[in-house]
N, C-alpha and C positions, 0 to 999 in steps of 0.2 A: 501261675500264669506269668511266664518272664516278661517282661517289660525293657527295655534298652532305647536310649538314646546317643544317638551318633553325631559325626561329623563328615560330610562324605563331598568329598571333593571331585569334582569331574575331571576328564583330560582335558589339555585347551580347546575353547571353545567348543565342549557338551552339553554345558551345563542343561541347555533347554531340552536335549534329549536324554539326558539322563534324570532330568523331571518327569518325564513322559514314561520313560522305563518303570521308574518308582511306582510313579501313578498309577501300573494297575497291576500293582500286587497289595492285596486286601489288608495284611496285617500291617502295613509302611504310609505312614501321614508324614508329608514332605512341607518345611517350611524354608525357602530360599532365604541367604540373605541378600540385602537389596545392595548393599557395598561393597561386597565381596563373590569369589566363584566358588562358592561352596554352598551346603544345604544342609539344615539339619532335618533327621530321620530318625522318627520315633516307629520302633515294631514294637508289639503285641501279641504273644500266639498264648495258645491255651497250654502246649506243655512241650516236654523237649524233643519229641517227633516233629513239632507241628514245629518247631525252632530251628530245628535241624536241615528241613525242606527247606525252609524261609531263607537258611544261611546259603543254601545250594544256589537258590535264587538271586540272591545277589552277588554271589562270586562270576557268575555266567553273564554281568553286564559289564557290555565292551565300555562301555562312555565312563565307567568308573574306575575312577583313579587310585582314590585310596578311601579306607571307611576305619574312623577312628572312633573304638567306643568312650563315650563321656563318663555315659553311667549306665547299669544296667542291677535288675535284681529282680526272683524270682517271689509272687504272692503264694503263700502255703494256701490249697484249697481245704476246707474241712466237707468232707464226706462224711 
């Protein structure tokens, strides 16, 4: 289950639409900072298919600037 935290910076003045964009894609929980134009963005998905969409997903938002990953790593599932 990949897990990644970012740093994602809007263009000028997106910030509040590029909250919006986030906001409704399932696997991305967005937490603004309040002193700065940026946000951090944690995804989630169950595996690298479901990662791989997620990634498509967010290359296709215009209001995003840049998306810098912090940390990211994958949980082994046991079947």
């Amino acid at each position: 289950m990949p897990i990644k935290s970012y740093l994602a910076h809007p263009h000028s003045g997106k910030k509040e639409e590029l909250i919006q964009s986030l906001s409704t894609i399932e696997q991305c929980e967005i937490m603004p900072a309040q002193n700065k134009d940026v946000l951090i963005l944690i995804t989630e998905t169950e595996d690298n298919a479901e990662e791989a969409i997620l990634k498509e997903k967010l290359e296709a938002i215009e209001s995003l600037k840049l998306l810098a990953m912090v940390s990211g790593f994958n949980t082994p599932q046991n079947n």
